[in-house]
N, C-alpha and C positions, 0 to 999 in steps of 0.2 A: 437377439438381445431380448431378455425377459421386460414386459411390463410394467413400469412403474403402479404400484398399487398406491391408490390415492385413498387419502382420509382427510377430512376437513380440518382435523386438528395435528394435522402435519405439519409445518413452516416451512418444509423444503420445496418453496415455492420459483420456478425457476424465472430467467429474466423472459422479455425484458421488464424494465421496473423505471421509471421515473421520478424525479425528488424536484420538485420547483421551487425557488429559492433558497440554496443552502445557501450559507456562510462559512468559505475556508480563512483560519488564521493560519499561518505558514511561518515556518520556521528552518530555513536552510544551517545544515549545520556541517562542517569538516568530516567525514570521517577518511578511512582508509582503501585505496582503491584494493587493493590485494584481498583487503575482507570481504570487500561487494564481490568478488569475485569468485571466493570459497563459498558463498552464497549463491552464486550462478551456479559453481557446479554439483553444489548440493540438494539444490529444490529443482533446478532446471534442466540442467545438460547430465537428465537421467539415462538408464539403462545403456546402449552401444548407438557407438556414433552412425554407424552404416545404417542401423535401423530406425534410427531417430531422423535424422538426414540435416541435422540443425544442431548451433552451438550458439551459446549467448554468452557474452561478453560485458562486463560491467564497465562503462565507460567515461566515467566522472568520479570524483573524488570526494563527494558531499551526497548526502540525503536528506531529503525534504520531509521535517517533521509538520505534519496537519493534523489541526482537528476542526472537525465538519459538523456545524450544527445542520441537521437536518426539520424543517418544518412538519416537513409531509413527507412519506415513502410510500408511492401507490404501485400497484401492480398493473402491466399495462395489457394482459392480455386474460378473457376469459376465458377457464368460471371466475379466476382469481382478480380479476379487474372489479367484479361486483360484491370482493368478502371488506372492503373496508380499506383504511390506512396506518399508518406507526407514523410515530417519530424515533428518535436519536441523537446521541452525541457519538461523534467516532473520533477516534486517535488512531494514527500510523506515522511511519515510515515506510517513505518510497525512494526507491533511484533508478538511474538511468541505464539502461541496458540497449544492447545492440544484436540482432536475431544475423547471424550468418548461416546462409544455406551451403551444406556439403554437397555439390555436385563432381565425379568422376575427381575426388579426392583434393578437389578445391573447394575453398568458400567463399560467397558473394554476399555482400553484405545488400540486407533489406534496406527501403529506401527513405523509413522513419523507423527511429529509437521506441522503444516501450518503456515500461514502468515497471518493477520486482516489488512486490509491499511483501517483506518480511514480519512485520510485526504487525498489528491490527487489531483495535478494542473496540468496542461498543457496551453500548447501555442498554440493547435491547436483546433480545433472547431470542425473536424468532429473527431475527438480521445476522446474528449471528450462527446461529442453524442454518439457516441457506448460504450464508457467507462460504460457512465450511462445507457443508456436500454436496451443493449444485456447483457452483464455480471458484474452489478451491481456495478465497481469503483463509487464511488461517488465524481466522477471527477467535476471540475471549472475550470475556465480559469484564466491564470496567466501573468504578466508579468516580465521578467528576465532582471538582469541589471548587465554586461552587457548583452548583444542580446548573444553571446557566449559565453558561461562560463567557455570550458577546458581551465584550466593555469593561470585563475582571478584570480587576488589578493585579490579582495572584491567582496560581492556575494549579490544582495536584491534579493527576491522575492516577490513580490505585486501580489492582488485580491482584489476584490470588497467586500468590507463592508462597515456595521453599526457603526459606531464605539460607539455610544449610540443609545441608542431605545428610539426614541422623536419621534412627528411629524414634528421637523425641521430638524431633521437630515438626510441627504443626502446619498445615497449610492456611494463611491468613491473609485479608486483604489489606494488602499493606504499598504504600506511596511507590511508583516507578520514572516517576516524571513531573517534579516542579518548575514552576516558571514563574519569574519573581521582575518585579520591577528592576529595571538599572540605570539612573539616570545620567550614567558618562557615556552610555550610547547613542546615535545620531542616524536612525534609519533615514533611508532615503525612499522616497516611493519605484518602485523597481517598474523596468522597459519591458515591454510586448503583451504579450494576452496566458492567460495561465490553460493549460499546465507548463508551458514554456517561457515563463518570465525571467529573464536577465541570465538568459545561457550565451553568455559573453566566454564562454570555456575553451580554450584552445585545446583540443582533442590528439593523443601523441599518435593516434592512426591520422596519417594526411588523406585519405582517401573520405575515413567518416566526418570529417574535419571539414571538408568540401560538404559534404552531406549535411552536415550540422550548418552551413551557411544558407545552403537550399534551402530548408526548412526556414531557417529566421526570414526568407526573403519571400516565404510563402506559406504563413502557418494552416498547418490545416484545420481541419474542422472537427477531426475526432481523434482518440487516440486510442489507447490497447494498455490492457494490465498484463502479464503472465504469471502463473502460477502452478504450485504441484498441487494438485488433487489426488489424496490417498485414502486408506481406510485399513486399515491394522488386522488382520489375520487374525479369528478369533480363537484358533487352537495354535499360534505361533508365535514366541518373544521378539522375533525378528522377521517376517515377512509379511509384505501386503496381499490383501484380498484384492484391492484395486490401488493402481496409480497412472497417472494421467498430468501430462501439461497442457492446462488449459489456458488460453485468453479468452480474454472480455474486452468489448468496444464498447466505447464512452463516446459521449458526444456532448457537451456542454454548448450551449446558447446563451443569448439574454445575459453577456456577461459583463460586469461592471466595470469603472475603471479600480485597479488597486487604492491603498491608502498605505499609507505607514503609520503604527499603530506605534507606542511608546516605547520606547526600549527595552529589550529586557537583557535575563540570561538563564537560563535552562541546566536543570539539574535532571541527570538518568543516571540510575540507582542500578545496580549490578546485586544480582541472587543466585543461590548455584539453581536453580526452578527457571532462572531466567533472566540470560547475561546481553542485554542490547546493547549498551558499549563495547565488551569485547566483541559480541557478534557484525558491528558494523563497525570496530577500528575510530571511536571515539576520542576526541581528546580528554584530558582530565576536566573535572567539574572545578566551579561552572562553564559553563561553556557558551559564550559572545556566538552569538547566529550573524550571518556571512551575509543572510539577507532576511526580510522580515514584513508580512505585508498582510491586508486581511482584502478578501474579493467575494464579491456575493454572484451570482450567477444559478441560471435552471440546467439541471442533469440529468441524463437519459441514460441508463444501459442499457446495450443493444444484444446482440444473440453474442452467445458464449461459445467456442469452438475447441474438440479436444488437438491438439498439435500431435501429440502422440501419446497412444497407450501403451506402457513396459509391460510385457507378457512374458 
């Protein structure tokens, strides 16, 4: 394996990395189980089964929309511990996934669920550079309105799109996600410790359904993102140079109790540049969140692992 060639004014700074006190707002919303799942086998359960030795399964019917104010983002190892810190704001979507091992033509299901974030924004620029080529977020840049969001009463978030595919049309930073007061709503402060709060979900596999019990009855302490890591062939329309399933372990501490924050309802805008409702099987706008909660808490990222590289 070649060398990583370093330069100071590179950002693909790898983990781990450290954030003390974010604040996540959360937003559980409906979507469609069959689409989280063309999304598993689209970013995840790449190249052949025999050679990967793993299949991942989407296994809830909702995605958890968050956006993470971050304070601080330090880097925890050096030289890169002593170049400094960022802040941010991040938007995503996550859901629930399930890792089965292929052994001798059978699959055994892993003994905790993961997280898929398909979609993922930020505000900052080198967060987003190492988001995308150390451990595979398929981060973009966003803009937040307002500039600070703990306590807003109304929420956009904007990115760069298509909004039709023409040759007149222009790439613009234009609205992808509103969130608006609504006051016939009535959150409740939601049960257990996040990332796992109120998966009251009956599971149609009874084996991971057992599993999913386990877990409520003993949460753990850290948990796992997955993701594809690629890089586009630069003399080819359709092939990668590199691609890679990688996870990433998290570990959150120091974590608050929830709150329930005011009501609202949530609007996601559809582009031909970039379709998250049909991508995650959305219901129509607006759309009443299923659950709703803000949690502050310290977060660590710990080492990142390639699961398998397509060759």
């Amino acid at each position: 394996m070649a060398q990583f060639i370093l330069r100071t004014d590179n950002p693909e700074i790898p983990p781990p990395y450290v954030f003390p006190d974010i604040t996540i707002q959360s937003y559980r919303l409906p979507a469609t189980l069959s689409n989280l799942q063309q999304l598993c086998d689209q970013l995840l359960n790449i190249g052949d089964l025999e050679d990967r030795g793993f299949e991942y399964v989407a296994v809830a019917g909702f995605v958890d929309m968050e956006i993470v104010t971050y304070p601080k983002m330090s880097f925890a190892e050096s030289p890169y511990s002593s170049w400094g810190f960022a802040t941010q704001q991040e938007f995503y979507f996550r859901f629930f996934v399930w890792k089965f091992v292929y052994v001798s033509g059978v699959f055994f299901p892993e003994p905790l669920p993961e997280f898929c974030i398909p979609f993922i924004f930020v505000d900052n620029s080198w967060s987003m550079i190492s988001g995308r080529n150390v451990i595979g977020f398929p981060k973009a840049m966003a803009e937040f309105s307002p500039p600070k969001l703990l306590g807003a009463n109304q929420i956009t978030i904007s990115t760069p799109v298509l909004a039709t595919h023409s040759p007149t049309t222009q790439l613009q930073m234009t609205p992808i996600v509103r969130i608006d007061p609504w006051p016939q709503g009535n959150p409740q402060v939601p049960k257990g410790v996040w990332p796992w709060l109120d998966l009251g979900v009956e599971l149609s596999d009874p084996l991971l359904n057992d599993y999913l019990q386990l877990l409520q009855a003993a949460i753990p302490d850290t948990f796992a993102t997955v993701e594809l890591k690629q890089f586009r062939d630069a003399a080819s329309l359709t092939e990668a140079c590199y691609q890679a399933v990688v996870a990433t372990r998290f570990s959150p501490t120091n974590i608050k109790p929830p709150s329930a924050p005011p009501p609202v309802r949530v609007t996601v805008n559809s582009y031909a540049s970039l379709d998250i409702p049909g991508s995650l099987g959305l219901p129509p706008n607006p759309i009443e969140p299923l659950l709703q909660y803000v949690v502050s808490m310290d977060l660590s990222a710990g080492s990142a692992v390639n699961l398998f590289v397509n060759t």
